[in-house]
Wavefront OBJ file of the C-alpha trace (Angstrom):
o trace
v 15.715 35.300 45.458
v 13.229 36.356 42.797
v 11.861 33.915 40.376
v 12.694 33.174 37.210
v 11.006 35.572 34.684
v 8.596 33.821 32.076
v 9.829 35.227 28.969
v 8.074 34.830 25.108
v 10.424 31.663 24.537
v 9.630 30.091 27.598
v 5.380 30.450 26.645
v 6.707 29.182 23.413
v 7.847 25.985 25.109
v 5.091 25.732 27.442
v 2.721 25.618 24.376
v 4.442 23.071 22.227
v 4.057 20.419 24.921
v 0.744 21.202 25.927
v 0.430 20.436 22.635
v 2.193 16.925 22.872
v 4.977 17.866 20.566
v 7.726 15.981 21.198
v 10.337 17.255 19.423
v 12.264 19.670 17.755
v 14.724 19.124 14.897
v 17.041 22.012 13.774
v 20.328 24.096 14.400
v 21.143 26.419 17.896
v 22.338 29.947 17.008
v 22.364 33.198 18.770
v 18.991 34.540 17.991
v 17.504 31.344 18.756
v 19.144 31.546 22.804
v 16.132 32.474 24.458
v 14.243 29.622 22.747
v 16.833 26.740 22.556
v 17.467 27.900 26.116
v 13.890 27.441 27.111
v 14.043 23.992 25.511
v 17.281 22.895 27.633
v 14.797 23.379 30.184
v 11.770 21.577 29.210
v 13.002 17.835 29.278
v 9.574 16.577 28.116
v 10.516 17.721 25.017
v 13.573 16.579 22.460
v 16.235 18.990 20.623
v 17.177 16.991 17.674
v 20.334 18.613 16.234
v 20.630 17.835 12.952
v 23.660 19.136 10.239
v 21.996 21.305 7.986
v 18.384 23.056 8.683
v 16.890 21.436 5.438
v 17.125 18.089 7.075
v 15.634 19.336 10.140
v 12.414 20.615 7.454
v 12.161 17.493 5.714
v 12.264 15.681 8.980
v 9.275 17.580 10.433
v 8.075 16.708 7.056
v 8.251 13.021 7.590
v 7.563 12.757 11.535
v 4.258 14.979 10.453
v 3.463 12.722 7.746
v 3.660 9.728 10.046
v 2.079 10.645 13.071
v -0.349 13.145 11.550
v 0.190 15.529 14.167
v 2.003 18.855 14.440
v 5.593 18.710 13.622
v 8.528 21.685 14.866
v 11.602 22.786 12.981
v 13.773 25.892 13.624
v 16.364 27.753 12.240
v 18.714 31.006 13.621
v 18.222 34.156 11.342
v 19.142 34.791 8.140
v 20.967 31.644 6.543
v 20.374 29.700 9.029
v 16.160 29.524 9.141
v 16.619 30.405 4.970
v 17.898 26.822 5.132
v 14.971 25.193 6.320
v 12.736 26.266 3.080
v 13.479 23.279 0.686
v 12.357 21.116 3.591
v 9.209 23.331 4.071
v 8.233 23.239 0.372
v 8.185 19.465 0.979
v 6.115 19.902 3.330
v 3.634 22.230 2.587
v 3.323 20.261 -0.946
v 2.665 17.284 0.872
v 0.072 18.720 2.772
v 1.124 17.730 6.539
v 1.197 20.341 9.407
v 4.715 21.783 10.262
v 5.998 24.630 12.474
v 8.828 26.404 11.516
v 10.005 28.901 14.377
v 12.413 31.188 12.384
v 14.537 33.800 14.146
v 15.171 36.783 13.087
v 18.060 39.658 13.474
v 17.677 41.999 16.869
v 14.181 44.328 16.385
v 16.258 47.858 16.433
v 18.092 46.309 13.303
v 15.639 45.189 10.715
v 15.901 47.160 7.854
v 19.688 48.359 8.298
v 20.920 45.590 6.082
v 22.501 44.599 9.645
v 24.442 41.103 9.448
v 22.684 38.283 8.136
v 19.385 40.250 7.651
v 16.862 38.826 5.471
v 13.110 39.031 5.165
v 11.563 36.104 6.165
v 8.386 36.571 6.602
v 8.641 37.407 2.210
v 10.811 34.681 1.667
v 8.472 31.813 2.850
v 5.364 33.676 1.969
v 5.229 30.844 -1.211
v 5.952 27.699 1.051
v 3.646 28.506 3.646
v -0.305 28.577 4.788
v 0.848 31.265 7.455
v 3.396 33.430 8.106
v 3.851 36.288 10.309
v 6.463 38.127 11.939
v 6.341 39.029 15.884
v 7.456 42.217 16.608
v 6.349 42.776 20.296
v 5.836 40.694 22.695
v 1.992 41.510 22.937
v 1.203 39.443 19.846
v 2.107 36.160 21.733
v 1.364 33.534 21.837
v -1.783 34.912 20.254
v 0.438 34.413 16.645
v 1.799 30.863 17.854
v -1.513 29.780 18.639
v -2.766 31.069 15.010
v -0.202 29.846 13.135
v -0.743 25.957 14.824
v -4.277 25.815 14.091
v -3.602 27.243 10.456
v -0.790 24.575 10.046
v -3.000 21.601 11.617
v -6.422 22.846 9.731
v -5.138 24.223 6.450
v -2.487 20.795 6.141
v 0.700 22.967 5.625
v 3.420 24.627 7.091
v 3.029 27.949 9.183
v 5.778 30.077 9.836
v 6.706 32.286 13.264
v 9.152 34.838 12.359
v 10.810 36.144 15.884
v 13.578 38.391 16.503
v 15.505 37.231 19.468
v 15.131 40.139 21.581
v 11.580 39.282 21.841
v 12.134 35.646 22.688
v 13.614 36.765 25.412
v 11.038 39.480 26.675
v 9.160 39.280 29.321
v 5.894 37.390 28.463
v 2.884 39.899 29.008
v 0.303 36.894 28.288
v 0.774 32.825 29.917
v -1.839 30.973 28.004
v -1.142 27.620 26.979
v -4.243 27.237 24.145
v -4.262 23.203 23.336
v -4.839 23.191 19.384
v -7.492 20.100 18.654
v -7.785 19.440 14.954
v -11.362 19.515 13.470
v -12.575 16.184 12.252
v -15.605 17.316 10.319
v -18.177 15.068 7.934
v -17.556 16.434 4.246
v -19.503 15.335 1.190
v -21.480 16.699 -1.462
v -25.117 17.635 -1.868
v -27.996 15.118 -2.635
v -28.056 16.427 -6.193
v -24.662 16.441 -6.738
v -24.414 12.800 -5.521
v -27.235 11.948 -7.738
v -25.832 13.255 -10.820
v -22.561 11.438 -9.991
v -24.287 7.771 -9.846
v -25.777 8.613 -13.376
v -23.045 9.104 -14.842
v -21.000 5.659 -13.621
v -24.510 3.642 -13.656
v -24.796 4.767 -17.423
v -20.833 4.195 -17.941
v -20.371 0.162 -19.494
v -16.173 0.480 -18.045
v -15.406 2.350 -14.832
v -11.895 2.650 -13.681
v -11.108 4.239 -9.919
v -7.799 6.815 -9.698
v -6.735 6.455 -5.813
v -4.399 9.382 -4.331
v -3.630 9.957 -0.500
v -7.148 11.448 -0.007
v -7.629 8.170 0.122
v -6.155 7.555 3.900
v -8.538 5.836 6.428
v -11.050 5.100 3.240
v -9.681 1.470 2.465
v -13.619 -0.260 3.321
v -14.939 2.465 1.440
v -13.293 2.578 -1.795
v -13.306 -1.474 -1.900
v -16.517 -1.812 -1.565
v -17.545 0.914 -4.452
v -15.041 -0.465 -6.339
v -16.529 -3.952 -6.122
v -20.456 -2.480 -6.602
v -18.568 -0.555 -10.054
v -16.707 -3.852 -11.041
v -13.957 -0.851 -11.323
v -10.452 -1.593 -11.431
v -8.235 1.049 -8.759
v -5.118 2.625 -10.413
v -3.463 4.586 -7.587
v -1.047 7.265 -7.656
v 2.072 7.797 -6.010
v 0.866 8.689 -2.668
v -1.940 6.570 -2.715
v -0.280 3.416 -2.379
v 0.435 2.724 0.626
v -3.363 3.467 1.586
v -4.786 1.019 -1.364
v -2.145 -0.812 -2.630
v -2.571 -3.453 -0.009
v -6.046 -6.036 0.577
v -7.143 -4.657 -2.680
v -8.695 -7.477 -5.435
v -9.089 -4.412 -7.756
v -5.593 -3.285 -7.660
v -4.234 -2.661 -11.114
v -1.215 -1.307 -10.082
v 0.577 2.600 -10.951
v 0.135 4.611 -13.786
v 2.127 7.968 -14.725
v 5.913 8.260 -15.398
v 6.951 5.222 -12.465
v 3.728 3.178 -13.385
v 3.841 0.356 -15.743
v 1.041 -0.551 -18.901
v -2.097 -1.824 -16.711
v -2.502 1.455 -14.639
v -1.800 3.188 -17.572
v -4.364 1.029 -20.124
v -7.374 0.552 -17.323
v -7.162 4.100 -17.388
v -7.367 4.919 -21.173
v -9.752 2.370 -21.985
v -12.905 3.390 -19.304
v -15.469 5.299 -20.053
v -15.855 6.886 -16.865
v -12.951 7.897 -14.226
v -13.830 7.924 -10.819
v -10.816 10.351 -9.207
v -10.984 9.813 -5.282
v -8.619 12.491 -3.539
v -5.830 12.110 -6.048
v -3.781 15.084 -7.764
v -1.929 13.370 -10.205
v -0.112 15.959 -12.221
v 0.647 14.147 -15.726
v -2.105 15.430 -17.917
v -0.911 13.020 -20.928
v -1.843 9.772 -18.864
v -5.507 10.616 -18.187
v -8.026 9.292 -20.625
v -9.555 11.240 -23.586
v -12.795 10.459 -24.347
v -13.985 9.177 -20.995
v -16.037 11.387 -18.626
v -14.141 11.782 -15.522
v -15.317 12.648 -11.813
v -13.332 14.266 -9.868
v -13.743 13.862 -5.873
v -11.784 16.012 -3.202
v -11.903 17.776 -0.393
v -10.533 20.968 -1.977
v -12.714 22.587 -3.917
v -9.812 24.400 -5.870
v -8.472 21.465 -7.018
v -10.900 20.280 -8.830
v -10.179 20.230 -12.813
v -6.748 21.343 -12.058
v -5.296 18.989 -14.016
v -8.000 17.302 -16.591
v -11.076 18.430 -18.081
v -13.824 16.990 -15.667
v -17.363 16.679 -16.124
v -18.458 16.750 -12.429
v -16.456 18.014 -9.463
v -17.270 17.035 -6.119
v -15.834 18.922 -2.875
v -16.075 15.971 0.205
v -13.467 13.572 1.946
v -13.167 10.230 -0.050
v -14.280 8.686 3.504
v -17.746 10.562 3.219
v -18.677 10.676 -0.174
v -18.009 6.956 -1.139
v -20.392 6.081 1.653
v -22.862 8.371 0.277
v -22.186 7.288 -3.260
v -22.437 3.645 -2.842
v -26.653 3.159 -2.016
v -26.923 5.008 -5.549
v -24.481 2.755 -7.759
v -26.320 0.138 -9.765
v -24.241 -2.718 -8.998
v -22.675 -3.413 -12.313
v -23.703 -7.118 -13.512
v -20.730 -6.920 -16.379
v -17.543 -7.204 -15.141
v -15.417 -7.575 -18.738
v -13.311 -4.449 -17.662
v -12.451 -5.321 -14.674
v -11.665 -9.004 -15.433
v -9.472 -7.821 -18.474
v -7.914 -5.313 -16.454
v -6.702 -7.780 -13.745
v -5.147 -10.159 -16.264
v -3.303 -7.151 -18.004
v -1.883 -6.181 -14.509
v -1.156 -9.835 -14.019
v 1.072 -10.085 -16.975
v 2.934 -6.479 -16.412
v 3.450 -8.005 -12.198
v 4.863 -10.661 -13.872
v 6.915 -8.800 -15.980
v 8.117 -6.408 -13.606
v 9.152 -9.459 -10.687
v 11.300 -11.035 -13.762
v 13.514 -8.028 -14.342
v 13.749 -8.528 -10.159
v 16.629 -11.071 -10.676
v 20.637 -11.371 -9.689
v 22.761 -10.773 -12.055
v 26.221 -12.804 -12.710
v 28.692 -12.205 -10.094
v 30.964 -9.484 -11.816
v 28.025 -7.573 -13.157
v 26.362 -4.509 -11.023
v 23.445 -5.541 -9.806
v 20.001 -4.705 -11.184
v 18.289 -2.003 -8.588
v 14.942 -4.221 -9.476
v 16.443 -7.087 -7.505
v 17.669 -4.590 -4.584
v 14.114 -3.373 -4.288
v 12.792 -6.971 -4.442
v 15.185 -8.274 -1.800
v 14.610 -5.211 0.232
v 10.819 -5.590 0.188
v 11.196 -9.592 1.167
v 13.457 -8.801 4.515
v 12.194 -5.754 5.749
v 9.858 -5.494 8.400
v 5.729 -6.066 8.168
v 5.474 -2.584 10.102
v 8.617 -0.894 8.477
v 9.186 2.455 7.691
v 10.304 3.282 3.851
v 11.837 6.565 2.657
v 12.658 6.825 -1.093
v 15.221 9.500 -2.947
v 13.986 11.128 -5.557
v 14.826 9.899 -9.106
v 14.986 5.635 -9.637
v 14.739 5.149 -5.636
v 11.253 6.136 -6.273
v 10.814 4.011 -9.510
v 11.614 0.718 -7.563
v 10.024 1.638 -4.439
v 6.765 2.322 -6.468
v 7.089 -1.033 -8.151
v 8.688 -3.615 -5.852
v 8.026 -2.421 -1.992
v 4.727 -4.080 -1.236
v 2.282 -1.910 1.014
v 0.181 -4.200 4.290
v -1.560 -1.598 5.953
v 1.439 -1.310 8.267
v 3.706 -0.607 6.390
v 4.242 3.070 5.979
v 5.938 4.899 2.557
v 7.335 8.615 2.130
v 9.072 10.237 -0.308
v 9.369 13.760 -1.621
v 6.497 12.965 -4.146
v 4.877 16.169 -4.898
v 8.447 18.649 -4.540
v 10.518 16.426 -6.075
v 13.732 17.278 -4.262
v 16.931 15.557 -3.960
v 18.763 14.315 -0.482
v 15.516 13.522 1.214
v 15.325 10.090 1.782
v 17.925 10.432 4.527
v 15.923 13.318 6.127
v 12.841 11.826 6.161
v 14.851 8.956 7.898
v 16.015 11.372 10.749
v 12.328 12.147 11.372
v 10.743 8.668 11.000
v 13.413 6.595 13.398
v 12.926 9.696 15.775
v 8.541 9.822 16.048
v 8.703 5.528 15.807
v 11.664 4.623 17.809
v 12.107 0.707 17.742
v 10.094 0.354 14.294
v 12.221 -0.209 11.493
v 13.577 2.243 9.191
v 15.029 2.108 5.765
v 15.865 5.052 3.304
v 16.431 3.602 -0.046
v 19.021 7.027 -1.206
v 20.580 7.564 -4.163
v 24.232 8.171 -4.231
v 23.231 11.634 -5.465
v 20.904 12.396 -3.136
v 22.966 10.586 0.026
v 25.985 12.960 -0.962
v 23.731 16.173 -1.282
v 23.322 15.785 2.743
v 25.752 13.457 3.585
v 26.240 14.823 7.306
v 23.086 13.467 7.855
v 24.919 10.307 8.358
v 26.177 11.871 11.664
v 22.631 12.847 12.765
v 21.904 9.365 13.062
v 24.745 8.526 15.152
v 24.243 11.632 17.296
v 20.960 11.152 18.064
v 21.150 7.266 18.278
v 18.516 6.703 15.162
v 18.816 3.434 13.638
v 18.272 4.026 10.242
v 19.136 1.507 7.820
v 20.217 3.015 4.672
v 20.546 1.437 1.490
v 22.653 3.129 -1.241
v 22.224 2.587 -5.014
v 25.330 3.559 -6.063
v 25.753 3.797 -9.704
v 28.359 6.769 -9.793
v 25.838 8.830 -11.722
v 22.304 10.974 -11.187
v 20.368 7.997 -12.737
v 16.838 9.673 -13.437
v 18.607 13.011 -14.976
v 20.570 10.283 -17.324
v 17.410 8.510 -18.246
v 15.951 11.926 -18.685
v 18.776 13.074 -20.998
v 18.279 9.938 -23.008
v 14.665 10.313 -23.798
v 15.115 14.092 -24.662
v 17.685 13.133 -27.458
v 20.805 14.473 -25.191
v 23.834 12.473 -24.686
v 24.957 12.138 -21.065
v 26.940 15.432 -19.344
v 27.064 16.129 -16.416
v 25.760 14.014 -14.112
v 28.934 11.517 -13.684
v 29.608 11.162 -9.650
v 33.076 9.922 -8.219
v 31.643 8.288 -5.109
v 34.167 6.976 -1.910
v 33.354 3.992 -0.748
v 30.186 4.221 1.354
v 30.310 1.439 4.036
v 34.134 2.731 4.847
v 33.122 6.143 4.979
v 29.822 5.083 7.317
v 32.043 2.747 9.734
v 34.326 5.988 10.247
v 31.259 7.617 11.623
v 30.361 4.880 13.634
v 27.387 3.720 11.438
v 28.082 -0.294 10.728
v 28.877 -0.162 7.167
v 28.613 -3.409 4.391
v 29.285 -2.685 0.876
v 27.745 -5.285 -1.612
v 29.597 -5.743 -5.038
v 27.540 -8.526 -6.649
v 23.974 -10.276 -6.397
v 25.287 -13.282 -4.701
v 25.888 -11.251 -1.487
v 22.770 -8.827 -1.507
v 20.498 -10.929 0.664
v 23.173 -11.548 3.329
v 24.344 -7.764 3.348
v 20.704 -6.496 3.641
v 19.708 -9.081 6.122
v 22.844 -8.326 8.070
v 21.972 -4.722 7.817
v 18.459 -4.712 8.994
v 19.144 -7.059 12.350
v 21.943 -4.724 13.215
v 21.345 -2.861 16.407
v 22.200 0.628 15.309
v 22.384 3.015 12.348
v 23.671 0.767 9.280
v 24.353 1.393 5.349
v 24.243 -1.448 2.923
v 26.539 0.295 -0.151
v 25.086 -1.570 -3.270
v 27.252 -1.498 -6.747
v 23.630 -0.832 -8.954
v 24.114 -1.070 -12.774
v 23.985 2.646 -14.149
v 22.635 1.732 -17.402
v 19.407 0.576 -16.249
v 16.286 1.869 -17.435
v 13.008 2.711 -15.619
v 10.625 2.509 -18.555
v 7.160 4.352 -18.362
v 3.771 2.491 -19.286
v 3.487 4.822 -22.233
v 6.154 5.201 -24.911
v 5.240 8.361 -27.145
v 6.722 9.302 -30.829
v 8.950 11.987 -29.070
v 10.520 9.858 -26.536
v 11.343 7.269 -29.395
v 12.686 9.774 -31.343
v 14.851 11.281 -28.332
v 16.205 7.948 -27.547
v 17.532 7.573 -31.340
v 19.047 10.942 -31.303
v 20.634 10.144 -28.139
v 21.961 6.996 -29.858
v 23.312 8.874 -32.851
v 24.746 11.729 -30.963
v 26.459 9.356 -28.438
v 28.384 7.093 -31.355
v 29.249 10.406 -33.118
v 30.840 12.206 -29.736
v 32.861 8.712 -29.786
v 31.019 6.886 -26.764
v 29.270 4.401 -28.600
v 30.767 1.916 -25.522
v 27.733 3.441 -24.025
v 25.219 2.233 -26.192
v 26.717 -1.582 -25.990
v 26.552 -1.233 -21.738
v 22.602 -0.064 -22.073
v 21.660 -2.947 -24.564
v 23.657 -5.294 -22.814
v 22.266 -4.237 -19.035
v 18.384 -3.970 -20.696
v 18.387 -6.756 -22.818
v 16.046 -8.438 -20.460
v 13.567 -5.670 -21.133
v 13.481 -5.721 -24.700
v 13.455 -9.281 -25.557
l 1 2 3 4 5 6 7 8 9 10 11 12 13 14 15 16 17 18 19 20 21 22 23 24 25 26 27 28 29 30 31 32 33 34 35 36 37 38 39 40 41 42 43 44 45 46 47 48 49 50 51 52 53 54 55 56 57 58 59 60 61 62 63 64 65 66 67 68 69 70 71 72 73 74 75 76 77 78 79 80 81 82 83 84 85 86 87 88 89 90 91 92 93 94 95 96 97 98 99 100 101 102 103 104 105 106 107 108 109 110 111 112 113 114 115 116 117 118 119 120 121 122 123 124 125 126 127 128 129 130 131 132 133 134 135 136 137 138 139 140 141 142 143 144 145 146 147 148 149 150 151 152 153 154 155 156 157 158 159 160 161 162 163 164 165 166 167 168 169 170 171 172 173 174 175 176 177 178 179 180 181 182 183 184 185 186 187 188 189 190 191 192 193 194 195 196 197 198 199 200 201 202 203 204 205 206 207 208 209 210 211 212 213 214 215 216 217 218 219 220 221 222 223 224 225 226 227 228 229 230 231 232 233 234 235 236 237 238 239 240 241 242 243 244 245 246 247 248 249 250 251 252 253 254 255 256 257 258 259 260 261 262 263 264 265 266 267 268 269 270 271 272 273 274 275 276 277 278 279 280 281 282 283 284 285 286 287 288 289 290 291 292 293 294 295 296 297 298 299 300 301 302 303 304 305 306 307 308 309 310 311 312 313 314 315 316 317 318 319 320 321 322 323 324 325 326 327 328 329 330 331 332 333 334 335 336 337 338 339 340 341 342 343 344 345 346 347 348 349 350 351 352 353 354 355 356 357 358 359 360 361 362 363 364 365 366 367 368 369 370 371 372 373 374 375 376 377 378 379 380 381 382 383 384 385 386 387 388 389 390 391 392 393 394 395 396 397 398 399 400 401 402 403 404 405 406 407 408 409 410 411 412 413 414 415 416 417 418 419 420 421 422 423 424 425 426 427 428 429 430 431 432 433 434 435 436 437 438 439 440 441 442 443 444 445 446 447 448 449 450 451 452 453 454 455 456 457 458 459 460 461 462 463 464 465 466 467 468 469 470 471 472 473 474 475 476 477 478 479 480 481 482 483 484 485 486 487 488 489 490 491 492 493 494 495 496 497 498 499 500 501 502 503 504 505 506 507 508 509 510 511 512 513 514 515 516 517 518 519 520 521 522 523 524 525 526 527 528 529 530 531 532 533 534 535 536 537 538 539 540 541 542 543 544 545 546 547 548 549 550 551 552 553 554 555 556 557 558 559 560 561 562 563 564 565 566 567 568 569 570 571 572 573 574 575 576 577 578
């Protein structure tokens, strides 16, 4: 009997776990039988069959964010691998290394419009740091192997576009290459350095902007922080890494921020960025001069005028920095800064309170609770929209505990995805995708993912029947509400038929009990939370044009004869404005 013939597929496999990947999340189709095939075979490695290819994307996304190390997605041709490029947008604008293997109509056909022909290796040209298409098998794995170190080095997605026919060619080349990421020493020049310390040494009121360059720089930052008696606003992404341990913390500034990011930032003279690219160009400060450190040279000045860019990890360069800072003997900034954030923490934690049985409950007291019960080592994934707004300012960050959300793409239904991937890299750590009924619904067989694959997710819905953020969005632009009303089913019903152990919570009296119950159960679970729909998120910075938008959406509403609306949003905020 002769053996078994080693086809491209096969090398394909052979690669990924001499690479330690672990998994593979996506959809079987025809042209994806030679490599699907090859997987059935390879038990050291897991097929994670999702519902829809974008989950499968945004998973990688997540499982790459975690773990740090290459992720794998794939998709059949034409709709089926065009589905994956939401998810790889996330990705690749998070910066994390994904695979996508992508297959592609049979060679002889490409370019007959033949069924379901696309052009993929065009269509994710944008969402990509590599793509290529394999038309013979002499370019493997020679391509694989290019496209993994491009996707680990670069911090993006790479793309393998294969027809099936040459999956399942005979392999003219066995090598296995094992991909080891570079973990080089990056920081600026002497001069550059030099010219950095005289500007904060001369500067009376430092403040520090923290991003997700900041990862595995905690000792760092703190102690240049404490040298600059500089308070640390952090971005988005940058929480989790400096939120926690941190007597500088001032909290978030930007659109889910609240006043003391937003004020230690306006009133410094000098702005110490550290591996942040914050996008909102109206909450950085006018007059101060601002630094900019990162380990992209092309980012720097992207978004603000800077007066000295620096191209080095955060790691590196603070260490460097620090022997040159003049430790700073007046602290007024900092001091003042701290009690500001004190106050708005305060602030924030009293809007975290039940509401009168009857009465939705406020999302601040879901995000609250949830923080209090979930685990020191747990897992958070946040929708888009006001999932994000209460994760950002009520989920407290340890060092353990991890955070992702679709921060930089800004897409709907990923909180559920990211979930997939998560519970499937950390299985036994705790889980738990705050979703929006909006985003939930987007991707709702998701749900079944996690009882297919045995994931247990715990997901909690804040259902308020409407697209929340696009509402509050409306509002401030002047617009009365259309559009964005949802007619929901009842969640936990629709999550026990699917074998998930569903609780649905009407009123604040029976949050803590539903969540708690949630989170000890031994499987998949979602906690379906009645959320008040008129609640609003407000940013640390009110300008003119929002004030004006909000009374144009008040006198448009009474005249379209929905002034009802009005009475619900005083009546749910009052808190806020008295």
């Amino acid at each position: 009997m002769s053996a078994a013939r080693n086809t491209v597929a096969k090398n394909i496999v052979a690669t990924l776990k001499a690479n330690n990947v672990q998994r593979v999340y996506g959809i079987p189709g025809d042209s994806l039988n030679g490599f699907t095939d090859a997987l059935r075979e390879e038990e050291s490695i897991r097929w994670v069959h999702v519902r829809h290819e974008e989950a499968a994307a945004l998973a990688a996304a997540a499982e790459a964010g975690l773990t740090d190390e290459l992720a794998v997605c794939a998709g059949s041709c034409g709709p089926g691998n065009l589905h994956l490029i939401n998810g790889l947008y996330d990705a690749n604008k998070s910066r994390v290394p994904v695979l996508a293997i992508a297959a592609h109509i049979p060679s002889e056909e490409i370019g007959s419009q033949y069924f379901q022909e696309t052009h993929p290796q065009e269509l994710f040209r944008e969402c990509s740091v590599y793509v290529e298409h394999v038309a013979h098998p002499s370019q493997m794995p020679r391509v694989l192997e290019i496209a993994m170190r491009t996707a680990i080095e670069k911090r993006g997605v790479a793309v393998v576009v294969i027809p099936g026919d040459v999956a399942l060619a005979e392999s003219q080349n066995d090598r296995t290459a094992v991909i080891r990421a570079a973990r080089p020493e990056i920081r600026p020049n002497p001069r550059e350095l030099a010219e950095a310390a005289g500007i904060l040494n001369a500067a009376g009121k430092v403040t520090i902007l923290a991003g997700a360059g900041t990862a595995g720089a905690h000792p760092e930052v703190m102690a240049l922080a404490d040298a600059l008696g500089a308070p640390i606003v952090h971005a988005m992404r940058g929480k989790e890494h400096i939120e926690y341990d941190n007597p500088f913390d001032v909290g978030m500034t930007g659109l889910l921020g609240f006043s003391s990011g937003y004020r230690a930032m306006e009133s410094c003279e000098a702005l110490l960025m550290l591996g942040t690219d914050f996008p909102y160009q109206q909450f950085y400060p006018q007059n101060a001069k601002i630094i900019q450190v990162d380990v992209r040279g092309e980012q720097l000045g992207r978004r603000a005028r800077i007066d000295l860019g620096l191209v080095g990890t955060v790691k590196d360069t603070a260490a460097s920095l620090l022997p040159l800072i003049e430790r700073k003997a007046k602290r007024t900034h900092l001091s003042t800064s701290l009690k500001h954030y004190a106050k708005s923490r305060a602030k924030l934690d009293d809007l975290a309170s039940p509401a009168k049985d009857g009465q939705p409950i406020h999302p601040q007291f879901v995000g609250r609770l949830v923080d209090e019960l979930a685990a020191p080592d747990a897992v958070f994934t946040c929708d888009v929209g006001s999932p994000t707004v209460w994760a950002a300012r009520y989920l407290g960050m340890n060092g353990r505990r991890r955070l992702l959300g679709s921060f930089n793409h800004g897409t709907m239904a990923n909180a559920l995805s990211h979930g997939i991937g998560a519970a499937a890299a950390y299985p036994g750590r705790q889980v738990v995708a705050l979703a929006g009924d909006g985003g939930l619904t987007m991707l709702l067989g998701e749900l079944i993912t996690l009882v297919q694959n045995k994931l247990p997710v715990k997901v909690v819905v804040f259902n308020n029947s409407s697209l929340n953020f696009v509402e509050l969005e409306m509002k401030a632009a002047g617009f009365v509400n259309f559009g964005t009303e949802l007619e929901n089913p009842d969640f936990a019903k629709l999550a026990e038929s699917l074998g998930i152990r569903g609780i649905r919570v009407d009123n604040s009296s029976g949050l803590k009990a539903g969540l708690a119950e949630a989170f000890a159960h031994d499987g998949p679970a979602l906690i379906d939370v009645r959320t008040a729909r008129q609640e609003l998120s407000i940013p640390p910075a009110i300008s003119a044009e929002q004030v004006k938008g909000f009374t144009l959406y008040a006198i448009r509403t009474v005249l379209s004869g929905r002034g009802d609306q009005l009475i619900d949003l005083a009546k749910t905020n009052i808190r806020q404005i008295f």
